[in-house]
GUVEXTI-147341 format. One record per residue (C-alpha): residue number from 0; residue in three letters; x, y, z. Coordinates in steps of 0.2 Angstrom, whole numbers, plus 5000, padded with zeros to 4 digits. Example, Ala and Ser with C-alpha at 12.3 -4.5 7.8 and 13.67 -1.06 7.14 Angstrom:
2
<node n="0" res="ALA" px="5062" py="4978" pz="5039"/>
<node n="1" res="SER" px="5068" py="4995" pz="5036"/>
***
This chain:
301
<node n="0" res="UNK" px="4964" py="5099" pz="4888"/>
<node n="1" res="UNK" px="4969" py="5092" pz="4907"/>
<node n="2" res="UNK" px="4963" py="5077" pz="4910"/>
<node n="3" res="UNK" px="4969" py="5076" pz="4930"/>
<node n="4" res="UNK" px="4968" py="5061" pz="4941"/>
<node n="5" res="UNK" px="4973" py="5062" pz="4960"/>
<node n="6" res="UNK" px="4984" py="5050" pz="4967"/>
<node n="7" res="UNK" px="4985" py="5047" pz="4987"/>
<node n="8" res="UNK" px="4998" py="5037" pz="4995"/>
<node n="9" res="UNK" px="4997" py="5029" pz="5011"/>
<node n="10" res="UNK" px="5015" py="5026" pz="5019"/>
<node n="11" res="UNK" px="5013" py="5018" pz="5037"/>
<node n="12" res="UNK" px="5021" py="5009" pz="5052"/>
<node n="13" res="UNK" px="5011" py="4993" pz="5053"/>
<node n="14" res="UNK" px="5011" py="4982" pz="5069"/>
<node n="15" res="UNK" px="5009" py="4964" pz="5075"/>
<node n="16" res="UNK" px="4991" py="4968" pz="5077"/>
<node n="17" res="UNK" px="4983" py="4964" pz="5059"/>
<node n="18" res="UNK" px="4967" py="4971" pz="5061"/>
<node n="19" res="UNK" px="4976" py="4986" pz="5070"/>
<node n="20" res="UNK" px="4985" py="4986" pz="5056"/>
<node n="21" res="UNK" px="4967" py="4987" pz="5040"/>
<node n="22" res="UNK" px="4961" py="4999" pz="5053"/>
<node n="23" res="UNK" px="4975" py="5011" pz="5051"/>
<node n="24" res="UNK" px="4975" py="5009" pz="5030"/>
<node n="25" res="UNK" px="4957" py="5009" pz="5030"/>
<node n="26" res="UNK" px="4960" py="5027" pz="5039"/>
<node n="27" res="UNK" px="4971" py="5033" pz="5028"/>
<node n="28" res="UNK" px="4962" py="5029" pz="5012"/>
<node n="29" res="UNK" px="4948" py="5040" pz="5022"/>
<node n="30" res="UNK" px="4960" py="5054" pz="5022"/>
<node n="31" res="UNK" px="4965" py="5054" pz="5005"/>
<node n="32" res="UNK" px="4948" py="5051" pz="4999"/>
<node n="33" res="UNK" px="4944" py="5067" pz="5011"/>
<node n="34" res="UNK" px="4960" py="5075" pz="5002"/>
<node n="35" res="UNK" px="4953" py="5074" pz="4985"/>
<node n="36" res="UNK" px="4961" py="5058" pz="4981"/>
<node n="37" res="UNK" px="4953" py="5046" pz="4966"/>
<node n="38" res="UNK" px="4964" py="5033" pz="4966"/>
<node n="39" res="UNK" px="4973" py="5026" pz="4982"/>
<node n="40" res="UNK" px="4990" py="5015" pz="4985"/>
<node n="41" res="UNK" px="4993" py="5005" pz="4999"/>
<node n="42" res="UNK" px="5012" py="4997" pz="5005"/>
<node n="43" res="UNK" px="5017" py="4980" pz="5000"/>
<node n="44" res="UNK" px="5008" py="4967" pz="5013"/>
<node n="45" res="UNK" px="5000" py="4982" pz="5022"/>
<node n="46" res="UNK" px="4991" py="4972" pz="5035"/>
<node n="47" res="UNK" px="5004" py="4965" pz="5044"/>
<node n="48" res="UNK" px="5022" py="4965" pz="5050"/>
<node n="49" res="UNK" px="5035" py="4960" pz="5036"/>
<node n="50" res="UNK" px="5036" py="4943" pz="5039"/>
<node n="51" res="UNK" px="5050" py="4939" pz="5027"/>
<node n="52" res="UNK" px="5062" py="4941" pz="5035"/>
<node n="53" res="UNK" px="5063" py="4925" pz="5045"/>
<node n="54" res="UNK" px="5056" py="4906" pz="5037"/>
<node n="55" res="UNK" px="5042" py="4902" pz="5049"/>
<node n="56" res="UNK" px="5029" py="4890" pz="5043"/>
<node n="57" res="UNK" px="5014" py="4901" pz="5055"/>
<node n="58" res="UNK" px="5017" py="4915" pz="5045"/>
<node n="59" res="UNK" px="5007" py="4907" pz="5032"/>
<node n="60" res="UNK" px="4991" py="4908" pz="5043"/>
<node n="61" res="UNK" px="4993" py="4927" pz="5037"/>
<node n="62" res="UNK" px="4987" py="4922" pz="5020"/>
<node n="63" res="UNK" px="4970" py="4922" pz="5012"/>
<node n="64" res="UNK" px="4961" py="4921" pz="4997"/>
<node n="65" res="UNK" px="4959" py="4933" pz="4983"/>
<node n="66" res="UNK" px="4944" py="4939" pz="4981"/>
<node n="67" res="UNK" px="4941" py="4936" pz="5001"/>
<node n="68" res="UNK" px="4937" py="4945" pz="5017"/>
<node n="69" res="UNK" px="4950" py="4960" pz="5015"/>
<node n="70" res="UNK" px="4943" py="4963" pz="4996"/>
<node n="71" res="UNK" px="4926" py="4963" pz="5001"/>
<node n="72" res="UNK" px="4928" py="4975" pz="5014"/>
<node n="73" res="UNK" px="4939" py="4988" pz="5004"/>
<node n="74" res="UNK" px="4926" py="4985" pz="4990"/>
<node n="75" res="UNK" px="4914" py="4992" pz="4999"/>
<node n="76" res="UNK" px="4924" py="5006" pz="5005"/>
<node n="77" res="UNK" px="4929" py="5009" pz="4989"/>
<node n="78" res="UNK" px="4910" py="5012" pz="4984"/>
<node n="79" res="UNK" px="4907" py="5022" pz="4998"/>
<node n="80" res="UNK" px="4921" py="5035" pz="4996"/>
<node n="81" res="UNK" px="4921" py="5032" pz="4976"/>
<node n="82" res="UNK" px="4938" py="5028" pz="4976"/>
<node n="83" res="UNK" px="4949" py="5016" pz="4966"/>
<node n="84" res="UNK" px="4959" py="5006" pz="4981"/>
<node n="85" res="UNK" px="4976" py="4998" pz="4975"/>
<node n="86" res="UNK" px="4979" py="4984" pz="4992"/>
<node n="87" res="UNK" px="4994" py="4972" pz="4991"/>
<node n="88" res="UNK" px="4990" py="4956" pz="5001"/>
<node n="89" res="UNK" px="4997" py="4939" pz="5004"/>
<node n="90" res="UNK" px="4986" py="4927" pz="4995"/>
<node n="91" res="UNK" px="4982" py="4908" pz="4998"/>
<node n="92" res="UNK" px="4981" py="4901" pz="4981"/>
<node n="93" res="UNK" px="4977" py="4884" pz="4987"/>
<node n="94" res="UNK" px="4985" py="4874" pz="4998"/>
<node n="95" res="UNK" px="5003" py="4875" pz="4999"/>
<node n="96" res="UNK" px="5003" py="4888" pz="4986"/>
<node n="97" res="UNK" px="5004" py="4906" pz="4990"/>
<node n="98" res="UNK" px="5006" py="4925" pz="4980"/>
<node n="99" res="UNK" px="5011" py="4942" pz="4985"/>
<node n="100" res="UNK" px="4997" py="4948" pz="4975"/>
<node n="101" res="UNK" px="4990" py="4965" pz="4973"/>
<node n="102" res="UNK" px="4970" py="4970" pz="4971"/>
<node n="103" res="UNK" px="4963" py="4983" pz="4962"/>
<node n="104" res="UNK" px="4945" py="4990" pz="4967"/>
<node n="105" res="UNK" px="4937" py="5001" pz="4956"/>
<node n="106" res="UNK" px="4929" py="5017" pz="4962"/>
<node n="107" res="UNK" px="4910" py="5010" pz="4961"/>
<node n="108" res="UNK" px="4917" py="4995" pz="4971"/>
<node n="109" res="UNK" px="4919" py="4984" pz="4957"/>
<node n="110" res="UNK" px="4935" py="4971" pz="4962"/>
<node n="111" res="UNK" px="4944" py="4973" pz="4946"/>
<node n="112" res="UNK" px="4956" py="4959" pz="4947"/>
<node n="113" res="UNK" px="4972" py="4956" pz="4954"/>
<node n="114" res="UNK" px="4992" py="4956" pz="4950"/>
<node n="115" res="UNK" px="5004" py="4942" pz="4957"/>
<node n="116" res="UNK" px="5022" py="4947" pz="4962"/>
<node n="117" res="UNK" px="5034" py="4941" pz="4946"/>
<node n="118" res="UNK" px="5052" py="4944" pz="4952"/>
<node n="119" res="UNK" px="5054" py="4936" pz="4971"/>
<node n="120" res="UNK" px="5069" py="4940" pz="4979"/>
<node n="121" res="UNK" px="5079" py="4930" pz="4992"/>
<node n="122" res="UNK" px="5091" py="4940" pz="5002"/>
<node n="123" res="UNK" px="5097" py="4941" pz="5020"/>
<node n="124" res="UNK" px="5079" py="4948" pz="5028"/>
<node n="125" res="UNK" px="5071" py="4946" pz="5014"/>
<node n="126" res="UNK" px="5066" py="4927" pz="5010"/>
<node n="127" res="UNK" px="5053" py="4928" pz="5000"/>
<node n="128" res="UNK" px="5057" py="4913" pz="4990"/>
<node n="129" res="UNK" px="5049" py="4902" pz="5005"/>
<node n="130" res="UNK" px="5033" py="4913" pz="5006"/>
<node n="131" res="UNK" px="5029" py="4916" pz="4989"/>
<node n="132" res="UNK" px="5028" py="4907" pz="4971"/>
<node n="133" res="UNK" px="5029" py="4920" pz="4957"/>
<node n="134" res="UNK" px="5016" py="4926" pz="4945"/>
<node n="135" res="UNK" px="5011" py="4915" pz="4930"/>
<node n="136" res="UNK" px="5015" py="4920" pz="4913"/>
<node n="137" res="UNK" px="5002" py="4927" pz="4904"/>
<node n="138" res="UNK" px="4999" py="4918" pz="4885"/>
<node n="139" res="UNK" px="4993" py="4931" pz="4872"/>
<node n="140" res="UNK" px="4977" py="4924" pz="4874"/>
<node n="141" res="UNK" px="4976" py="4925" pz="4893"/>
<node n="142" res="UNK" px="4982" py="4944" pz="4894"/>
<node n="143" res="UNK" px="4966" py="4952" pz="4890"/>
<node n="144" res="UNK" px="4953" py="4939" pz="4899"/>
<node n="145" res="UNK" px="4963" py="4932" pz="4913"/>
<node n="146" res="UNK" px="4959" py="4938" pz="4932"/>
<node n="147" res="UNK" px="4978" py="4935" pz="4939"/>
<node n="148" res="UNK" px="4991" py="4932" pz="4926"/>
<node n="149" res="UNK" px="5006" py="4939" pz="4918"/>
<node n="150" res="UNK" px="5009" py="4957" pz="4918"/>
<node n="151" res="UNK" px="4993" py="4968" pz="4917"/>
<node n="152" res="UNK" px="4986" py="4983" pz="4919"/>
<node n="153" res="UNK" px="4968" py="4988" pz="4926"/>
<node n="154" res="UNK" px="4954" py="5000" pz="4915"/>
<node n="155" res="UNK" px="4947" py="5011" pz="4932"/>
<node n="156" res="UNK" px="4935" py="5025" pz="4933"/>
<node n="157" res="UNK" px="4949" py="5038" pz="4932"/>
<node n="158" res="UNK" px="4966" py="5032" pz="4922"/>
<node n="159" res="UNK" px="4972" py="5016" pz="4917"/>
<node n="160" res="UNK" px="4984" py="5009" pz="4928"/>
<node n="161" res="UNK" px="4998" py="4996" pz="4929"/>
<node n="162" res="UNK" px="5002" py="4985" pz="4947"/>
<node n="163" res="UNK" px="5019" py="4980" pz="4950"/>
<node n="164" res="UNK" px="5027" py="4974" pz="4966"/>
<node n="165" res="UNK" px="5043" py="4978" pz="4974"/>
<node n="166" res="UNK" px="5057" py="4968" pz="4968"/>
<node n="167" res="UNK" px="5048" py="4968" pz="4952"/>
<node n="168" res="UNK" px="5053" py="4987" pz="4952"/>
<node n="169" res="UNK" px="5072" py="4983" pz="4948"/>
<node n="170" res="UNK" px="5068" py="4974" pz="4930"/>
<node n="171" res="UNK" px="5065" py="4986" pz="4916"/>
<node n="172" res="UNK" px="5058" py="4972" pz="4908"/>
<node n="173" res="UNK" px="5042" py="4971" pz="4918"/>
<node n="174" res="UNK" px="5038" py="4992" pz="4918"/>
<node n="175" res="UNK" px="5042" py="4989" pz="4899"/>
<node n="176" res="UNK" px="5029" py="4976" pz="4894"/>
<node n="177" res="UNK" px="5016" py="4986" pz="4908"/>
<node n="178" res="UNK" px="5018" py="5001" pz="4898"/>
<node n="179" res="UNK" px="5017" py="4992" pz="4882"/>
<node n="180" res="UNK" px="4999" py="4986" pz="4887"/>
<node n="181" res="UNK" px="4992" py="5004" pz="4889"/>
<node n="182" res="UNK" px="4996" py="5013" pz="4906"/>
<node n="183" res="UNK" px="4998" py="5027" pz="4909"/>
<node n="184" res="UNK" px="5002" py="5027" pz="4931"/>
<node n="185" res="UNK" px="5015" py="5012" pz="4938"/>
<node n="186" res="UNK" px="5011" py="5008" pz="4955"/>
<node n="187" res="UNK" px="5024" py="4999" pz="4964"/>
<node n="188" res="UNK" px="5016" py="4994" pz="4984"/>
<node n="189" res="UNK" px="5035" py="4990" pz="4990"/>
<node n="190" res="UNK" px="5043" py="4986" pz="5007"/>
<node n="191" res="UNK" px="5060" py="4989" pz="5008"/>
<node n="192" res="UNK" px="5073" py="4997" pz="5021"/>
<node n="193" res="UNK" px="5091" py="4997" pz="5028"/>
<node n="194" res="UNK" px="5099" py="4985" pz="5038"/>
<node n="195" res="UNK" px="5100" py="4993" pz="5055"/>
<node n="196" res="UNK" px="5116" py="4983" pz="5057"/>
<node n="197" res="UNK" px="5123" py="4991" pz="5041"/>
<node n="198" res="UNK" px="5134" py="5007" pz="5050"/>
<node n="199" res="UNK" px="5140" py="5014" pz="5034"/>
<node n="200" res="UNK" px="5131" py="5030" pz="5030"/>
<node n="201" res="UNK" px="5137" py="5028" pz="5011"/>
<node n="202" res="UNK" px="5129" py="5010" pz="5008"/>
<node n="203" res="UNK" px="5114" py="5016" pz="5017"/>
<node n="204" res="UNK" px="5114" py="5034" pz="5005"/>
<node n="205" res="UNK" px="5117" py="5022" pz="4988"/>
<node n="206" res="UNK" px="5104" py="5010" pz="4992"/>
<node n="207" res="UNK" px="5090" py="5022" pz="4993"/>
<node n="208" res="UNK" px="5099" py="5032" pz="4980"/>
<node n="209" res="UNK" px="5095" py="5017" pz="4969"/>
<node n="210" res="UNK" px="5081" py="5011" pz="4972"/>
<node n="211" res="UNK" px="5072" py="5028" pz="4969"/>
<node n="212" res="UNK" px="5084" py="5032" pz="4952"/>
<node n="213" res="UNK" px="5079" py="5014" pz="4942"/>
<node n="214" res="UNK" px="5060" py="5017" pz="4946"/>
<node n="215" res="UNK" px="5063" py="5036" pz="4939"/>
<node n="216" res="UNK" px="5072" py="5027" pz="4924"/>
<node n="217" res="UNK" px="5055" py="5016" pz="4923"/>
<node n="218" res="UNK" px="5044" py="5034" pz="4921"/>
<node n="219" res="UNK" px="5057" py="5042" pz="4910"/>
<node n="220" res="UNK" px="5059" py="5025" pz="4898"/>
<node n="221" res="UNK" px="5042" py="5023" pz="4895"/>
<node n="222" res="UNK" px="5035" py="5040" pz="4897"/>
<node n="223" res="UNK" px="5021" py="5037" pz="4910"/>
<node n="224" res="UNK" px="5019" py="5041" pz="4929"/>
<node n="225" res="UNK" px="5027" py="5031" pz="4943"/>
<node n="226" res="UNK" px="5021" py="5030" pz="4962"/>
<node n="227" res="UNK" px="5030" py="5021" pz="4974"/>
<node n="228" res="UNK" px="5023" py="5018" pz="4990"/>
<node n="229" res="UNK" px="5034" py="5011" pz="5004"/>
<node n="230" res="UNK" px="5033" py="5008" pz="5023"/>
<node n="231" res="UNK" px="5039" py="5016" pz="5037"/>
<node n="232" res="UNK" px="5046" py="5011" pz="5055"/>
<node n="233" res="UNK" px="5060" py="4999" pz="5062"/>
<node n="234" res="UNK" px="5054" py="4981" pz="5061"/>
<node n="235" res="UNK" px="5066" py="4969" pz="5066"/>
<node n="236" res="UNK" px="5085" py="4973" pz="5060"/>
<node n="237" res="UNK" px="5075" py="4982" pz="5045"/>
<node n="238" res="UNK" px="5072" py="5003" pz="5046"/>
<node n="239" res="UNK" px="5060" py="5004" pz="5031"/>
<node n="240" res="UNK" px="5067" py="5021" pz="5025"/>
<node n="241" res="UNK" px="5048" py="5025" pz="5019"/>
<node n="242" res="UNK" px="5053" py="5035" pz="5006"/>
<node n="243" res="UNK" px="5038" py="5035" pz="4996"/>
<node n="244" res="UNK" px="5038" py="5046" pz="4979"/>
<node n="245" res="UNK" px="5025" py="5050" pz="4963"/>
<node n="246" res="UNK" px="5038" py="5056" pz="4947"/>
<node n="247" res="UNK" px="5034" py="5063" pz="4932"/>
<node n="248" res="UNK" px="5037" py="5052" pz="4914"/>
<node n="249" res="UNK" px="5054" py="5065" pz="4916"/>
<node n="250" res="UNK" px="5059" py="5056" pz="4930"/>
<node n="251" res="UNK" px="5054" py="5073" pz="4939"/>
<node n="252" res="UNK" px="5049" py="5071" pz="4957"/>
<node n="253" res="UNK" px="5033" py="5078" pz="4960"/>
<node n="254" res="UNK" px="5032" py="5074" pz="4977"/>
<node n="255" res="UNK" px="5046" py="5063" pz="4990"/>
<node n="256" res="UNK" px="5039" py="5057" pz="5007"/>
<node n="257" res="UNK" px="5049" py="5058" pz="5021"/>
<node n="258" res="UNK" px="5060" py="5044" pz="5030"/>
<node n="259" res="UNK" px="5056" py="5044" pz="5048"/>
<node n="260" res="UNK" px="5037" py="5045" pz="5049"/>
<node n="261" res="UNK" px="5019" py="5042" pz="5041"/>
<node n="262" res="UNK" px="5009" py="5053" pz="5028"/>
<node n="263" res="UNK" px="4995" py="5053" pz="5019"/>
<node n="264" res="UNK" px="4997" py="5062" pz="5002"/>
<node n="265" res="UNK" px="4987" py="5066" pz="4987"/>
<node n="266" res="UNK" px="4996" py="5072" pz="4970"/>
<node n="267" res="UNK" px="4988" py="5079" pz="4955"/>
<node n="268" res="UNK" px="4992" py="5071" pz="4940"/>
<node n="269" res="UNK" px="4988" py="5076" pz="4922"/>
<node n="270" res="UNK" px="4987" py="5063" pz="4910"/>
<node n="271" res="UNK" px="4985" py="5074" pz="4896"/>
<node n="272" res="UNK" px="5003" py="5077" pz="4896"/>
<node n="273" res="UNK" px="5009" py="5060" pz="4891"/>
<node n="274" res="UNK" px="5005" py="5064" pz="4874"/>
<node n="275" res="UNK" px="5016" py="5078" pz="4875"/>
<node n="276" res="UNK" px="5032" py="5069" pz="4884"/>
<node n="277" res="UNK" px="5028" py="5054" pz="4872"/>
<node n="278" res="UNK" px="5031" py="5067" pz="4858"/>
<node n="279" res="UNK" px="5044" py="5074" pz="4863"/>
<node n="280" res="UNK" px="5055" py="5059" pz="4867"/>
<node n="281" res="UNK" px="5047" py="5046" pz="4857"/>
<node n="282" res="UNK" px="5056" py="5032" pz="4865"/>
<node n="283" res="UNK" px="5042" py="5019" pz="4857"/>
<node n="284" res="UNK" px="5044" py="5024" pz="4843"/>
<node n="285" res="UNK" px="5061" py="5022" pz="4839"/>
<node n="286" res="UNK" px="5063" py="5003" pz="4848"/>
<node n="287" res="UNK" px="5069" py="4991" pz="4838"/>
<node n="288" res="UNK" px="5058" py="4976" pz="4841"/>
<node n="289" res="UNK" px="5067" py="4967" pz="4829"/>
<node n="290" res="UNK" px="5084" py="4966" pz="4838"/>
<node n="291" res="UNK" px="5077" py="4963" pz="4857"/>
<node n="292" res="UNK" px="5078" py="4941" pz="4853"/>
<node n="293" res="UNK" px="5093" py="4940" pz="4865"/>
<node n="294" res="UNK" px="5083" py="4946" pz="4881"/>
<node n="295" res="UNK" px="5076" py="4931" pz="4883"/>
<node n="296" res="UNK" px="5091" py="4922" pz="4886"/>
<node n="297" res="UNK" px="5096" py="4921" pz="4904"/>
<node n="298" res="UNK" px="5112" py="4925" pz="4900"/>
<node n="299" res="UNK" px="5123" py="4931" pz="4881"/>
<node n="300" res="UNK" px="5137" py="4918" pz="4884"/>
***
């Protein structure tokens, strides 16, 4: 028996305009909705430029609370349309203390909750470190009850889903314990591109090449679905190389966006199968949970 769910993925170009910016996602979740999509994924920090990649203190102004204005806005479009809307935003915690944070709006409109950004990198274009403070850890008893800790994942109308962010996508770990917790889709808003100053069409080919392979690695480990939804567009000295992709728990690509311009897709999924792939390749059941105590050193001197 199929029990199918339809992703959309909204890979854009954003501007300096930020209500330009909503307008334009709020247009595409139309299109996906109007496509046959159920649930739809926005970018990383959708409504506005990448900031990152400079350390200015007016960026903050970008930031707002969760639930706020953007969350009651897509709520209500997600009850309109009867879609479950996955929007990653830059929240104001309290003062002096900001997430990259991710909501999640069920399709009667209901705001499920939210996800805050674990893994926060600090590269050259990418200084996140000043912007965000990671995620707290989740105690057992928080996991179930909490609204914005830990790992977690969120029970909507059509699948059961698990949020994570970007540079989050690059630990095994974090897809590990989000599977572990029920998914059965890993969603990963991300922004990430090539250095326009980078010339060498090798670095460029291995970088994309590795990004899309360890989240296909996620899919196949734990034997769920993966979308990945990234932006599009030169920003700065960054070409987001867009890029976006839904895989299978094979590592399969059901579908790959393309580099150079925007799209609006929705993917059938059947979530039936994961039964069978679990079967098949019963990862889970052959872990050895007993043995894993090393991980949590920082490093096996």
């Amino acid at each position: 028996m199929k029990k199918n769910v339809n992703i959309g993925i909204v890979q854009m170009s954003c501007s300096g305009d930020v209500e330009a910016n909503f307008q334009k996602a709020v247009s595409g979740i139309r299109d996906a909705a109007a496509k046959g999509a159920q649930i739809v994924c926005l970018q990383e920090l959708f409504k506005s430029l990448y900031f990152c990649d400079i350390e200015d203190h007016k960026n903050f102004e970008l930031a707002e609370p969760i639930p706020g204005p953007s969350t009651e806005s897509l709520s209500s479009l997600a009850k309109e349309l009867g879609v479950v809307i996955i929007a990653s935003l830059f929240e104001k915690r309290a003062h002096g203390l900001y997430h990259n944070t991710t909501a999640v709006l069920d399709a009667d409109g209901t705001y499920l909750g939210k996800y805050r950004k674990m893994h926060i990198p600090d590269d050259p274009g990418y200084y996140e470190k000043f912007y965000f403070t990671p995620g707290d850890a989740a105690t057992v008893a928080e996991e179930e009850s909490s609204d914005s800790v830990g790992y977690r994942i969120f029970h909507t109308k059509f699948a059961k889903i698990g949020v994570l962010i970007c540079w989050d996508q690059w630990y095994p770990e974090a897809s590990r314990i989000t599977s572990l917790m029920g998914a059965e889709i890993l969603f990963y808003p991300t922004a990430i591109g090539w250095d326009t100053n980078e010339t060498d069409p090798v670095t460029n080919e291995e970088q994309y090449g590795a990004w899309q392979t360890i989240q296909r690695s996620h899919a196949v480990a734990n034997g769920v679905y993966v979308v990945s939804v990234n932006r599009v567009g030169r920003e700065a000295d960054q070409q987001f190389w867009g890029g976006s992709f839904i895989a299978n728990p094979q590592g399969r690509l059901l579908y790959l966006a393309p580099h150079d311009h925007e799209v609006i897709h929705v993917e059938e999924l059947d979530l039936q199968k994961l039964d069978h792939y679990r079967t098949t390749w019963p990862f889970l059941r052959d872990r050895r949970v007993d043995s894993y105590k090393p991980i949590l050193k920082r490093f096996i001197d």
